[in-house]
Every structure is written in structure tokens, then in C-alpha cells.
C-alpha positions as CSV (number, residue, x, y, z in Angstrom):
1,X,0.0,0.0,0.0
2,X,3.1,2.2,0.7
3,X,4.6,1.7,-2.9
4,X,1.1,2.4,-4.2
5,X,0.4,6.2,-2.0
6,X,4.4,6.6,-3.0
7,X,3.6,6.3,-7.1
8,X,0.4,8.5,-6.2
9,X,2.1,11.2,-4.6
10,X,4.9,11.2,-7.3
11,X,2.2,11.3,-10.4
12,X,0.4,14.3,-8.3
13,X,4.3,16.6,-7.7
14,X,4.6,19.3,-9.8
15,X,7.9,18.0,-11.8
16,X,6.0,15.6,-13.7
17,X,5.2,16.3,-17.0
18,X,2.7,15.5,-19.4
19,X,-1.4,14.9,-18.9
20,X,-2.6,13.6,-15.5
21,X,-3.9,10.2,-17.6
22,X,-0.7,9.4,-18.2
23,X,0.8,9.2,-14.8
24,X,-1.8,6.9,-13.1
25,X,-0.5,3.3,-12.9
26,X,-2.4,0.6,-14.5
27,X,-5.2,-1.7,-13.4
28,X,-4.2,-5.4,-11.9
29,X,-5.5,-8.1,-13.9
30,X,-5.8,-10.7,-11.6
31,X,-5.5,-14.7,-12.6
32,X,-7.7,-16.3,-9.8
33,X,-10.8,-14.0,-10.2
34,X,-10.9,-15.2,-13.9
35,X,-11.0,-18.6,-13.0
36,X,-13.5,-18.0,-10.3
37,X,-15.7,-16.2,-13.1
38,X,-15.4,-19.0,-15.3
39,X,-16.1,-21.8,-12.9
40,X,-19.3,-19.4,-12.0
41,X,-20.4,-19.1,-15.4
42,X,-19.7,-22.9,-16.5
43,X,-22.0,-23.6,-13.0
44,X,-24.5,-21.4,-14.3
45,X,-24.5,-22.5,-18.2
46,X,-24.8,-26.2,-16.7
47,X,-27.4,-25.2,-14.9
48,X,-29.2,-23.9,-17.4
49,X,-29.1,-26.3,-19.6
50,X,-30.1,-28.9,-17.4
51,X,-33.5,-27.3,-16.6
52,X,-33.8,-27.1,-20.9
53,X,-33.1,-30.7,-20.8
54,X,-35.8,-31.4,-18.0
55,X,-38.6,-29.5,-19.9
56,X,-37.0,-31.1,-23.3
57,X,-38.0,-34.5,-21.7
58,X,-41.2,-34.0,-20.3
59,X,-42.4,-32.9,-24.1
60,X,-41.5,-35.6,-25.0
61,X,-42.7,-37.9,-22.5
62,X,-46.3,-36.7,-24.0
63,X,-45.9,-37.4,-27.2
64,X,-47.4,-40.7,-27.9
């Protein structure tokens, strides 16, 4: 947190050039909330399609 109020601090000092937009540090990607979204969405999709299937099969349990 001390590195990140230090980079602040040093974009916001009047020796710095350029636009403000080019001073701010970049946004963290990170790995494991990726993988938690896909897990999520694979869950979901899975899901889904198992309640499709289940009204799928009662159709067709009435056709004769």
C-alpha cells in the first residue's frame, strides 16, 4: 500500500510532465478472479441447460 500512495504522490508533484492520464499506474488483472468467473459461469451454463433438458423430456414424454 506504501509503494502504491508513494507512485500516487509522485504522479500528483509538480515536476512531472505531461497529462494527468498518463501518470496513473495501470489496473491489476488478476488470474484467480478469472477462473473463479469461469467456474461461475460454467456452473450457471450447466445449470441452465439442465433445466432445458428437463422440460425437453417432459415434451417428450407426451408425445405418444
Amino acid at each position: 500500500m506504501a509503494g502504491t500512495m508513494d507512485r500516487l504522490e509522485d504522479c500528483n508533484s509538480p515536476e512531472t510532465s505531461g497529462t494527468a492520464g498518463d501518470a496513473l499506474p495501470s489496473p491489476r488483472v488478476y488470474a484467480r478472479r478469472w477462473v473463479f468467473l469461469l467456474v461461475v459461469s460454467l456452473l450457471s451454463c450447466s445449470n441452465a441447460m439442465q433445466i432445458l433438458w428437463a422440460s425437453l423430456l417432459q415434451m417428450c414424454c407426451l408425445l405418444p
